[in-house]
C-alpha positions as CSV (number, residue, x, y, z in Angstrom):
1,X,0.0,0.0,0.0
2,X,1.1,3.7,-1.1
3,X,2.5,4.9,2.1
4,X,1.7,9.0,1.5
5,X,3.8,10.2,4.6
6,X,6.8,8.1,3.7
7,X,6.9,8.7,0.7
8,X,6.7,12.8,1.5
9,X,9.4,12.5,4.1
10,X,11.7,10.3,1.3
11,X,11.1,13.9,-1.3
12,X,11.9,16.2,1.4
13,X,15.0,14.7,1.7
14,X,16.1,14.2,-1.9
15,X,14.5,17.7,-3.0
16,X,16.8,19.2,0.1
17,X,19.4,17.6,-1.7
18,X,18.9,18.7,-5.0
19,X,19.9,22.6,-4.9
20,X,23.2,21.3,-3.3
21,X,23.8,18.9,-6.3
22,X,22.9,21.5,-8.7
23,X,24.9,24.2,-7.6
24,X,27.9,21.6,-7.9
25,X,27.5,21.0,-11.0
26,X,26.8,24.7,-11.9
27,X,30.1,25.4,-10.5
28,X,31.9,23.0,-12.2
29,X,30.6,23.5,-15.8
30,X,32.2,27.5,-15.3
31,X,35.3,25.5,-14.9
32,X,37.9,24.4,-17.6
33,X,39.2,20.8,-17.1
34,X,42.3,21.9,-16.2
35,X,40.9,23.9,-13.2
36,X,38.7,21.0,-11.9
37,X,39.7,19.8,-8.6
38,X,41.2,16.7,-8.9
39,X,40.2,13.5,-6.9
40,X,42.7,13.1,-3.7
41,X,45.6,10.8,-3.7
42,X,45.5,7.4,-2.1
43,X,48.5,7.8,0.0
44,X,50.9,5.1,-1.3
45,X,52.6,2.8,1.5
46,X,56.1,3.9,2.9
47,X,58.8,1.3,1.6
48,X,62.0,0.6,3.0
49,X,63.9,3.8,3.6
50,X,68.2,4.3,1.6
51,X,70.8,4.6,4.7
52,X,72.4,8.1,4.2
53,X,73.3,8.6,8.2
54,X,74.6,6.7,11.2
55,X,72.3,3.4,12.0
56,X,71.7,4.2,15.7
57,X,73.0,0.8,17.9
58,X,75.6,-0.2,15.1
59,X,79.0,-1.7,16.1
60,X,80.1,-3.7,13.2
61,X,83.1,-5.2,15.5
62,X,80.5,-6.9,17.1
63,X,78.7,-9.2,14.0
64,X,78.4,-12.8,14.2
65,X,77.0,-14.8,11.3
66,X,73.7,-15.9,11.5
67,X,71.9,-19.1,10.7
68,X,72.4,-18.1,6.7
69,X,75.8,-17.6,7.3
70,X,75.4,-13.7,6.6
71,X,77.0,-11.4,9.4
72,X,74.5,-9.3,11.6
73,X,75.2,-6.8,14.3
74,X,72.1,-6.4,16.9
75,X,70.9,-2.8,17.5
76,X,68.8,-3.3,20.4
77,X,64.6,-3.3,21.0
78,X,64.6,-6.3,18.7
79,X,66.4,-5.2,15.4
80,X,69.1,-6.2,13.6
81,X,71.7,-5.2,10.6
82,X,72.4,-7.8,8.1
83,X,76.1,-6.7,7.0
84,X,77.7,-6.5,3.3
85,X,80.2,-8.6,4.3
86,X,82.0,-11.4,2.2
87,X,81.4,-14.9,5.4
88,X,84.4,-16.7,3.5
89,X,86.6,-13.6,3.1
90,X,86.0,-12.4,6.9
91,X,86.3,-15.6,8.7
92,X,90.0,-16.2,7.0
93,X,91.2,-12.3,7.7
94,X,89.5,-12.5,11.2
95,X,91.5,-16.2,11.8
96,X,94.8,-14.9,9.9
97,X,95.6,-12.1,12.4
98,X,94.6,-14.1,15.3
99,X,96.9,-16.6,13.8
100,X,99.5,-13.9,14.0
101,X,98.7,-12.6,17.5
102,X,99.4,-9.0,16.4
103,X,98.9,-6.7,19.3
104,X,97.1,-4.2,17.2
105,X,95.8,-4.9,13.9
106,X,92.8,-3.7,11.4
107,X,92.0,-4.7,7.8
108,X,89.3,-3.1,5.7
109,X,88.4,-4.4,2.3
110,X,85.4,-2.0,-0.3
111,X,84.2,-2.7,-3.3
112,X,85.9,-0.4,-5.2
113,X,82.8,0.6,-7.7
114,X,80.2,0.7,-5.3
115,X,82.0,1.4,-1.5
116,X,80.3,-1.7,-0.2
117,X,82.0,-3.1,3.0
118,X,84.1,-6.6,2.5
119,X,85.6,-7.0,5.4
120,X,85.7,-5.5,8.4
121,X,88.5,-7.1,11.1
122,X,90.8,-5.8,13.4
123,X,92.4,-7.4,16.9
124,X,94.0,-5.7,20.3
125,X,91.0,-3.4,20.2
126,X,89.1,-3.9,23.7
127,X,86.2,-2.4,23.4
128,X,86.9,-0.3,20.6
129,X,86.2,-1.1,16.8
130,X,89.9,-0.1,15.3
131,X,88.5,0.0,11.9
132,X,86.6,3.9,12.8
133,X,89.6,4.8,15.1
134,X,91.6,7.6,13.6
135,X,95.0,7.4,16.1
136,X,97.4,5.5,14.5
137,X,100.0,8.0,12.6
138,X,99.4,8.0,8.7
139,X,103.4,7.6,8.4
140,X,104.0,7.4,4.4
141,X,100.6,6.9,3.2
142,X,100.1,10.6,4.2
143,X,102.6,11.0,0.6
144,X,99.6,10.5,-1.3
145,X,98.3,13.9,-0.2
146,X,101.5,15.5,-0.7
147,X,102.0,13.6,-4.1
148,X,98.7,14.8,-5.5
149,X,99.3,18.3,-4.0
150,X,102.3,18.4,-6.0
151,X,101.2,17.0,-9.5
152,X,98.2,19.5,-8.8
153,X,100.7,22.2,-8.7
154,X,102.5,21.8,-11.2
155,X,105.9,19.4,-10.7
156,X,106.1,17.4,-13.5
157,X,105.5,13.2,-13.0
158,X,109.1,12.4,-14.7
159,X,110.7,15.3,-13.4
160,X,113.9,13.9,-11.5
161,X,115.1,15.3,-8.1
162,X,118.7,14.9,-7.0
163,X,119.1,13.8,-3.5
164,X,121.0,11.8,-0.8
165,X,120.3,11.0,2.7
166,X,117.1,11.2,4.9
167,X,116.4,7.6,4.5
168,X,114.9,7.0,8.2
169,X,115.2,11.0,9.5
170,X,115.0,14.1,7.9
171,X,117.6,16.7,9.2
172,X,118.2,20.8,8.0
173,X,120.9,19.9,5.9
174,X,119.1,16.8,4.2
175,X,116.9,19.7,3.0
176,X,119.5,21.7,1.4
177,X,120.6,20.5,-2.6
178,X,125.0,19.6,-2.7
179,X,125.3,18.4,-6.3
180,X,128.6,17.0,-4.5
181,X,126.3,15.0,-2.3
182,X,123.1,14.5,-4.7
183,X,124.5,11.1,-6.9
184,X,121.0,9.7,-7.0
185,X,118.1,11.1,-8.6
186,X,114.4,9.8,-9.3
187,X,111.5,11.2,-10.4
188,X,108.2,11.6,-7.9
189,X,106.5,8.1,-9.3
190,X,109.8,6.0,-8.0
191,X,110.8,8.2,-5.0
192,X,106.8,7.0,-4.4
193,X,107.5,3.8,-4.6
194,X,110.6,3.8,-2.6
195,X,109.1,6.4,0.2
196,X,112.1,8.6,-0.5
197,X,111.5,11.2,2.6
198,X,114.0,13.4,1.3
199,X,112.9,13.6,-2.5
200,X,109.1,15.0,-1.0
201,X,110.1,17.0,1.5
202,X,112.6,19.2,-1.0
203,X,109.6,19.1,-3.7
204,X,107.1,20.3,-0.8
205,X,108.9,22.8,0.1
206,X,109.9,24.2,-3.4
207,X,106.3,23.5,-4.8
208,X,103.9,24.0,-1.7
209,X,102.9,26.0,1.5
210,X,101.4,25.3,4.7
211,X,98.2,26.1,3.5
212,X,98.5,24.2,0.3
213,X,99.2,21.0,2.0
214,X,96.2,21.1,4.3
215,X,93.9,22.1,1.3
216,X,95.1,19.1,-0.5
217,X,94.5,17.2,2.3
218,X,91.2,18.7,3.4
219,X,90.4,17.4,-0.3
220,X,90.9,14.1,0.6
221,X,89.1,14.0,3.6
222,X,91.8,15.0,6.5
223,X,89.8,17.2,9.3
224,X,86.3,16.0,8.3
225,X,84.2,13.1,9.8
226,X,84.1,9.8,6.9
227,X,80.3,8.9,6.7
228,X,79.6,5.8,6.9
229,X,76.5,3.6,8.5
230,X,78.6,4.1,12.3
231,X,80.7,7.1,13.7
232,X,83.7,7.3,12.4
233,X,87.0,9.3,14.1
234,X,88.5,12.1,11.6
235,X,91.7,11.8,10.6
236,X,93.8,14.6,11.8
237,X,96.4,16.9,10.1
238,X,98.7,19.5,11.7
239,X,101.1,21.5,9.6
240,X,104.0,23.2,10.7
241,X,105.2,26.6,9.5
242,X,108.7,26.3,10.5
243,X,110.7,24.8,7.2
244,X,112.3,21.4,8.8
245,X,108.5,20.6,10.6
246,X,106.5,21.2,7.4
247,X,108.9,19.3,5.7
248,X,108.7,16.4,7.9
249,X,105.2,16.4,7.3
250,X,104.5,16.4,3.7
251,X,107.0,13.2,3.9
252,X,104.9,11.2,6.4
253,X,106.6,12.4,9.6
254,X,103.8,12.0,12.5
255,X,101.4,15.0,12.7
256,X,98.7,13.2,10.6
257,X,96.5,10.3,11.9
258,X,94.8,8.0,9.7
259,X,92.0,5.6,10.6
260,X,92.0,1.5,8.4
261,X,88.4,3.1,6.9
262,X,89.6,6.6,5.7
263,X,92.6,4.3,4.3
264,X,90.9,2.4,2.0
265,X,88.9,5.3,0.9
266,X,92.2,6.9,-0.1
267,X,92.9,3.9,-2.3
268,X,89.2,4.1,-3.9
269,X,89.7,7.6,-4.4
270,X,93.1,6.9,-7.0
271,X,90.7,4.2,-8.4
272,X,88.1,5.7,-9.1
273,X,89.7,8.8,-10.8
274,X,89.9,11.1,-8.2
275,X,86.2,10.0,-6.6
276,X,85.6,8.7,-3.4
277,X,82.0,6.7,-2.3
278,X,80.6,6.6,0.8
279,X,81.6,3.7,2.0
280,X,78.3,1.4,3.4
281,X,77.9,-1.9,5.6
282,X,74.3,-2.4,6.7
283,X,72.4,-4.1,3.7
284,X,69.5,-4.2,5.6
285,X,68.2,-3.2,8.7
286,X,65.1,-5.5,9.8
287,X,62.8,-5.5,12.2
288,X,61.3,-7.8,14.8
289,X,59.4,-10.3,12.5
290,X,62.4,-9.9,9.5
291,X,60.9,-7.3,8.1
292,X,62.7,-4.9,5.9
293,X,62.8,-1.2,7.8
294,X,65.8,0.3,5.4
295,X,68.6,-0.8,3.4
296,X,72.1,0.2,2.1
297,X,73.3,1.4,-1.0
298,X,75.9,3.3,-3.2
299,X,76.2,6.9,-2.6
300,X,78.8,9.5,-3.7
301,X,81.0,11.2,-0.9
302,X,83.4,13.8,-2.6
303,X,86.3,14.9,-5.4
304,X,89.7,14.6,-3.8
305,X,92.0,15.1,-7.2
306,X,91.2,15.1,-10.9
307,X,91.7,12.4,-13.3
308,X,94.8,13.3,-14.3
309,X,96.3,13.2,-11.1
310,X,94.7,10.2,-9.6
311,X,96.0,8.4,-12.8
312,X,99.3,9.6,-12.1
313,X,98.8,8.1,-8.6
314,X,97.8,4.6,-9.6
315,X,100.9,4.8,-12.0
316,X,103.0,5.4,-8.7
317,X,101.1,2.7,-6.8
318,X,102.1,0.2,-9.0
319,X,105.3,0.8,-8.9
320,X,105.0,-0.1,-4.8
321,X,104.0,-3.0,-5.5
322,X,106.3,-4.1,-8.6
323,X,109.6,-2.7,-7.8
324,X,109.5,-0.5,-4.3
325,X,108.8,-1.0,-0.6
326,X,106.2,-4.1,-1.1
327,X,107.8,-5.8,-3.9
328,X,109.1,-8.4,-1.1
329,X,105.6,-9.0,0.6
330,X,103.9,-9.2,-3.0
331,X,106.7,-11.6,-4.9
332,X,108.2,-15.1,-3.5
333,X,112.2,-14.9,-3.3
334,X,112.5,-15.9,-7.0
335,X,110.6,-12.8,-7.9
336,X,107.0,-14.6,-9.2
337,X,104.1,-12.5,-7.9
338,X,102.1,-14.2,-5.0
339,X,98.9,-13.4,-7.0
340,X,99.7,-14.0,-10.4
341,X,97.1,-12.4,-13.5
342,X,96.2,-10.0,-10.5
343,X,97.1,-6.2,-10.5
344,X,98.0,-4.9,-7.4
345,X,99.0,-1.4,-6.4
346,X,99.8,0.7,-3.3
347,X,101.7,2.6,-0.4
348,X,103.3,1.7,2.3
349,X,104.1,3.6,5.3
350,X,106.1,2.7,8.6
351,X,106.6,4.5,12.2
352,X,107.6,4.1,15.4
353,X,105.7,5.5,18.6
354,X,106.8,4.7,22.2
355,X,105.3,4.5,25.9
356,X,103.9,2.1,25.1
357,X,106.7,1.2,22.1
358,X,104.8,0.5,19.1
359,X,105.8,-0.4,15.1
360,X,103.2,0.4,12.8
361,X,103.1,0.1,9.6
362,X,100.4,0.4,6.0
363,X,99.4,-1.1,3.3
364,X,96.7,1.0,1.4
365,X,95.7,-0.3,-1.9
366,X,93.7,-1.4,-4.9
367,X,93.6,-5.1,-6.6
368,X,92.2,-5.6,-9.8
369,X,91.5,-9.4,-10.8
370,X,89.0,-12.4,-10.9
371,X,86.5,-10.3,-11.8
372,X,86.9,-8.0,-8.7
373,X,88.0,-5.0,-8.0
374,X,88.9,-4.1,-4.7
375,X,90.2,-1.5,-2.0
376,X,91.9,-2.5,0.6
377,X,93.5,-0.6,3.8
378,X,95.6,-2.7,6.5
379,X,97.3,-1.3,9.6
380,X,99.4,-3.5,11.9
381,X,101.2,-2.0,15.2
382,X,103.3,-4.7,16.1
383,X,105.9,-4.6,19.8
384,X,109.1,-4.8,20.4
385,X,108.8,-8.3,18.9
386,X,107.9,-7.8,15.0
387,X,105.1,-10.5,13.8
388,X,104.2,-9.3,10.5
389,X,103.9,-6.5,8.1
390,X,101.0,-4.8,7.1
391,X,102.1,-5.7,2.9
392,X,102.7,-9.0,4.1
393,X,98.7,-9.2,5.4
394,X,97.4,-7.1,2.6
395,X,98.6,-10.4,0.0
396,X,97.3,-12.5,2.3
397,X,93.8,-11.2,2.6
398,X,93.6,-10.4,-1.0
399,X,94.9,-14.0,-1.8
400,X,91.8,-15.3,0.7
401,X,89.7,-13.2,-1.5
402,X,90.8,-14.1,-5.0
403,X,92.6,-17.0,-4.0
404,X,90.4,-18.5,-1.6
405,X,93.1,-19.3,0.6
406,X,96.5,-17.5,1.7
407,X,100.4,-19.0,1.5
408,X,102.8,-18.0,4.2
C-alpha cells in the first residue's frame, strides 16, 4: 500500500538535496578541465627507507653470522643489521691475524665501484672497533696527499730530483741541494714507490705551502668526519710553519693520523679517478618479524683530485707494489708475484711510537683481478717483537679473497 507520509518524508530529503547537487554542478561547468579539482591521492605505502646517516645501535666489531651464514650486528629493542660482508673472506682475515697474534691490527676491504664493505676485522682493540679509530699515525701513506698536492701544482711526474740521505730521518741539511752529495736522482712516481723522505720533503717545500698541503688534504678527507653507517674518528692533520716541521710532514713524519676506513677510501679515491664513495655496511636493517625497515646502497662522498692526477697516482702505486717498498711481501724470493694475473697497487708507510713502544706500519691499496676490483687498507702495530707487516697481510687477505686461501 502507497505509504503517503513516507513517501513525503523520502522527497523532502532528496529535494533538500537537489539545490546542493545542482549548484555543484553549476560550478563545475564554469570551470575548464584543467581547473577541476582533482580527486585526492590514495597515500601510497612507505617502503623501506636508503641509509644516508649513522644506524643508531651499530657496532660492526660486534657481527656474528647468523643461521644463513650472513653477518649481523644487533641494535637493540629487537632489530638487527644484516652486514655487506663477504662470510668466507671475513672468517679467514679474522683467523689470519689471530693466527698472528698481532697486538694491534685492522684490515678493511670495499668494493671499489660501489664502496660496499668486505671485510671489516681488526684485533687488540678492547672495546673499541679499530676499523673507525683515527690514532694511529698515517706515516708514508700521508705522501699521497702530498704527491697529489704536488702533481696538482705543477711538478712534472718524470721530473727527477737529486738527492741523498734522509732515509729513516729528515735533518736541516738533508733539505738543502749539494750536487757534490746529490748522486742519485728519481722522479716523484719512484721516489713513491721507494718512500724517499727526502725527494718530498725538498719538492714540498719548493712546490707548496702550509696552507697548500692542508687544502690538498682537506680534499681528501683530513679534518672531516668519513660517513659511513657508524661514527667514524677524523683523521687529523697538523702543519708546521717552520721549514724542517712542514717538511717532515709532507713526507709522512707524524702529525697526521689515519683511521683502516679513511685508508681504504684513499685507495678508492686513486681508483676511481679522483672520486671517493661513501663507504656502506648495513644491507638491511630488519625488524622484529624480519621485516625490511631500510637498506644500504651506493652513494657518492666527494672529489679529492682530478683524473689526471689520480692516474698519475695509480701509476706510482704500482710501482710499490712491482719494484718498491712491497715488492718483497707481493713476490716469492725468486721474484713470481704471490697473485699472479692480478694487478695490485699501493703505499706503504712505517713509524715508530713509544710509551707504550709501538711499530706500525700500512698497506693501502687497490687489486684488480678475478673479476673483482677491490680496495683494501691494513694497519698492523706490532711490539718490540715484530710478527708481521702490514704488505705482508694485505697479499694475504687479497689472496683469501681471489685465492680463496693465503700462503705463508
Amino acid at each position: 500500500m502507497f505509504d503517503r507520509s513516507r513517501a513525503m518524508a523520502f522527497l523532502g530529503v532528496v529535494g533538500a538535496a537537489v539545490p546542493l547537487v545542482a549548484l555543484r554542478h553549476s560550478a563545475d561547468a564554469q570551470r575548464s578541465p584543467v581547473e577541476a579539482t582533482p580527486p585526492p591521492a590514495r597515500p601510497r605505502p612507505r617502503g623501506p627507507e636508503t641509509l644516508v646517516t649513522v644506524v643508531p645501535g651499530l657496532d660492526p666489531a660486534r657481527a656474528r653470522p647468523g643461521r644463513d651464514g650472513l653477518y649481523a650486528a644487533d641494535l637493540g629493542d629487537g632489530r638487527r643489521a644484516v652486514l655487506t660482508l663477504e662470510p668466507a673472506w671475513q672468517r679467514g682475515t679474522a683467523a689470519l691475524l689471530e693466527r698472528y697474534a698481532i697486538p694491534t691490527a685492522s684490515v678493511v676491504v670495499l668494493d671499489t665501484a660501489t664502496g660496499r664493505v668486505l671485510v671489516w676485522a681488526s684485533r687488540g682493540g678492547g672495546a673499541r672497533d679499530l676499523a673507525r679509530v683515527a690514532e694511529a699515525p698515517a706515516a708514508s701513506v700521508f705522501k699521497i696527499v702530498t704527491a697529489s698536492a704536488l702533481l696538482s701544482a705543477g711538478l712534472p711526474e718524470r721530473e727527477p730530483t737529486c738527492w741523498s740521505g734522509g732515509f729513516h730521518a729528515l735533518l736541516p741539511r738533508n733539505l738543502v741541494s749539494d750536487p757534490r752529495r746529490d748522486r742519485e736522482c728519481n722522479t716523484l712516481p719512484e721516489a713513491f714507490a721507494r718512500s724517499l723522505n727526502v725527494v718530498f720533503a725538498r719538492r714540498a717545500l719548493e712546490y707548496l705551502t702550509p696552507d697548500l698541503e692542508r687544502q690538498a688534504a682537506r680534499q681528501w678527507g683530513f679534518g672531516e668526519v668519513v660517513p659511513f653507517d657508524a661514527p667514524v674518528g677524523a683523521s687529523s692533520l697538523t702543519v708546521p710553519v717552520d721549514t724542517l716541521g712542514f717538511a717532515r710532514t709532507a713526507a709522512g713524519f707524524w702529525n697526521s693520523t689515519l683511521s683502516p676506513l679513511h685508508g681504504a677510501l684513499l685507495a678508492q679515491g686513486v681508483a676511481r679517478g679522483g672520486e671517493m664513495l661513501r663507504p656502506w655496511i648495513v644491507a638491511s636493517v630488519r625488524g622484529p618479524r624480519g621485516e625490511v625497515l631500510a637498506t644500504g646502497a651506493e652513494h657518492p662522498w666527494r672529489r679529492a683530485v682530478s683524473p689526471e692526477v689520480a692516474a698519475a697516482l695509480g701509476r706510482a702505486m704500482g710501482r710499490t707494489v712491482s719494484e718498491g717498498t712491497a715488492f718483497h711481501s707481493f713476490h716469492d724470493p725468486s721474484g713470481r708475484s704471490f697473485l699472479d694475473g692480478v694487478t695490485v697497487g699501493g703505499k706503504t708507510g712505517t713509524l715508530t711510537g713509544a710509551e707504550p713502544y709501538r711499530a706500525y706500519t700500512w698497506f693501502v691499496g687497490n687489486a684488480e683481478g678475478a673479476g673483482r676490483r677491490l680496495s683494501i687498507a691494513v694497519m698492523v702495530a706490532n711490539g718490540p717483537l715484530w710478527r708481521v707487516k702490514a704488505p705482508t697481510v694485505a697479499r694475504q687477505v687479497l689472496q683469501i679473497a681471489l685465492r680463496g686461501r693465503s700462503t705463508d
